[in-house]
N, C-alpha and C positions, 0 to 999 in steps of 0.2 A: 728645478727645485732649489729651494736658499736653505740653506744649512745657518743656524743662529745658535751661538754659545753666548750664554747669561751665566748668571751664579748658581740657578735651579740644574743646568746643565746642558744639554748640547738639544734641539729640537730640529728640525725640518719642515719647510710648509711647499706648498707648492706655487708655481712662482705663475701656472694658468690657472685662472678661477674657472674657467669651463670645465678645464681636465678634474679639479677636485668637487667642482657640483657634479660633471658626472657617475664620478667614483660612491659621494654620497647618497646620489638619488637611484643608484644602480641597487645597491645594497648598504645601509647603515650599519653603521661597526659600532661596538663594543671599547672603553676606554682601553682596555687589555688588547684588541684589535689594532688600533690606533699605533699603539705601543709597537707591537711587534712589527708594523708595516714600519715605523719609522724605526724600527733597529736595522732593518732591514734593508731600509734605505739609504742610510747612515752607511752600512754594513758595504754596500755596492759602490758609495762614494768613494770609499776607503779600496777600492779593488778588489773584492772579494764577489764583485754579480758573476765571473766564470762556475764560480763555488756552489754558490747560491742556484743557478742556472739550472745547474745539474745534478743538484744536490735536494732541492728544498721547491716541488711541484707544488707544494700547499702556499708555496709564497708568489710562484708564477700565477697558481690560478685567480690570486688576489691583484694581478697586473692585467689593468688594461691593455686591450693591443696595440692603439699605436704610443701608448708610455715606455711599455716595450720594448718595442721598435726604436723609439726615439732611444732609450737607454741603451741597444746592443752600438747604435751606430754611435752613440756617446764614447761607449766603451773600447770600441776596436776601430778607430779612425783611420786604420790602414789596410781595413779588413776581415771578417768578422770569419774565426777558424772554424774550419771544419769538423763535424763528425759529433752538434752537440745542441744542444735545446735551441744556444743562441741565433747557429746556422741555418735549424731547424723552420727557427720563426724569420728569419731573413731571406731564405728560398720560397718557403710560402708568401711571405708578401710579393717577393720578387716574378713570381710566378702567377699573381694575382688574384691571390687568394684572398676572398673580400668577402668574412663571414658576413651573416645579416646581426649577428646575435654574439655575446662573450662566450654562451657556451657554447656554441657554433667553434669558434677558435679555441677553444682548450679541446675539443672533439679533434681540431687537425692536427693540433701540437701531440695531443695521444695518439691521431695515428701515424704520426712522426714518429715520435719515443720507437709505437713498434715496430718501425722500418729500420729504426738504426738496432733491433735488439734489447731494448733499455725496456723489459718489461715490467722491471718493477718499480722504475718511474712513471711510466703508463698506468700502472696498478694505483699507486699513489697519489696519483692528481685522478683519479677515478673515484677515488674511497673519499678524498676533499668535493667534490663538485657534483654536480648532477650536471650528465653529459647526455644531448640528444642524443649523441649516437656513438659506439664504441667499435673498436678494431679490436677485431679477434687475431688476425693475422695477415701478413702481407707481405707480399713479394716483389714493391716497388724497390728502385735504386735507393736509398735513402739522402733524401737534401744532403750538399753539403760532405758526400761524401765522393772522393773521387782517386785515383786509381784503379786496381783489378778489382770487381767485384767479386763478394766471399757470399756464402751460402749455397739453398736449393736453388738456384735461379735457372742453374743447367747451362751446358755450352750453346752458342750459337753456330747453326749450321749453316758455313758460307757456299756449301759445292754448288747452289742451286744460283748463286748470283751470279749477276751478267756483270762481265767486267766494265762490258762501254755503257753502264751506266755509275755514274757518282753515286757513291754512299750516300743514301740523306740527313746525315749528321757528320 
C-alpha cells in the first residue's frame, strides 16, 4: 500500500492492482466504506493493527486473507505474539489452512476467537458476515497459545504409557 498526503489530506491506494480488483469484484463498497477501510488502514500504518486485530472483527472481516497475512508478517518481523487474532491467522496459514472461499476464512478465524475464549469477538465478526459455518464450542489448544494449558480439557493420563517408546511430540 502507498500512503499519499496532498492538501485534501492523507489517502492510501494499493500498490497490487490484482489485490484491489479482487477486493472490488469480491464485494463493491460504498464511498463511506472506502472511508473507513482507509482509516483503518492508515490507522495500522501508524501501529495500531495489534488494536485493530483485536479489537475491530467488522474491519478483519473486510481483510482479505493473504492482505492479512501479508500485513501480520508486516507488522511483527521478529515474530507474530501469541494468544490473539494475529496468531490466530498465522497458525492457520501455517498449518495449512487454504479456505476455498472468504467466508470459509472468517468461519476459521471464528473458530479460532472460540478456542482462545474471545466469544464476543466470534459473536461480532458473526453479526458482520454470513459465515458458512459457525463454532458453538471447542476444545482444541488455541493457535499461538503456549505454555500450561487452562480450561475443561482435563488432565492427561500417563500411567498407561510405555516408557521405551518416544513421546510423539
Amino acid at each position: 500500500m502507498r500512503v499519499h498526503e496532498a492538501a485534501s489530506g492523507v489517502s492510501a491506494r494499493f500498490t497490487s492492482s490484482s489485490l484491489k480488483h479482487g477486493i472490488r469484484s469480491h464485494h463493491p463498497l460504498t464511498g463511506t466504506e472506502h472511508l473507513a477501510i482507509t482509516e483503518a488502514l492508515l490507522a495500522a500504518l501508524g501501529g495500531a493493527l495489534p488494536r485493530l486485530l483485536g479489537e475491530r472483527p467488522d474491519l478483519v472481516a473486510l481483510c482479505d486473507r493473504t492482505g492479512l497475512l501479508e500485513a501480520i508478517s508486516a507488522a511483527w518481523t521478529e515474530g507474530v505474539p501469541t494468544g490473539g487474532t494475529a496468531a490466530a491467522a498465522h497458525y492457520l496459514d501455517v498449518e495449512g489452512v487454504a479456505p476455498q472461499s472468504h467466508g470459509e476464512w472468517l468461519a476459521w478465524l471464528h473458530w479460532a476467537a472460540v478456542n482462545r475464549d474471545r466469544t464476543d469477538w466470534a459473536n461480532a465478526l458473526a453479526e458482520t458476515v454470513r459465515l458458512p459455518w459457525r463454532t458453538a464450542w471447542s476444545r482444541w489448544r488455541p493457535y499461538g497459545g503456549f505454555g500450561s494449558p487452562s480450561g475443561t480439557s482435563g488432565a492427561v493420563d500417563y500411567s498407561n504409557s510405555d516408557p521405551a517408546r518416544p513421546c510423539p511430540w
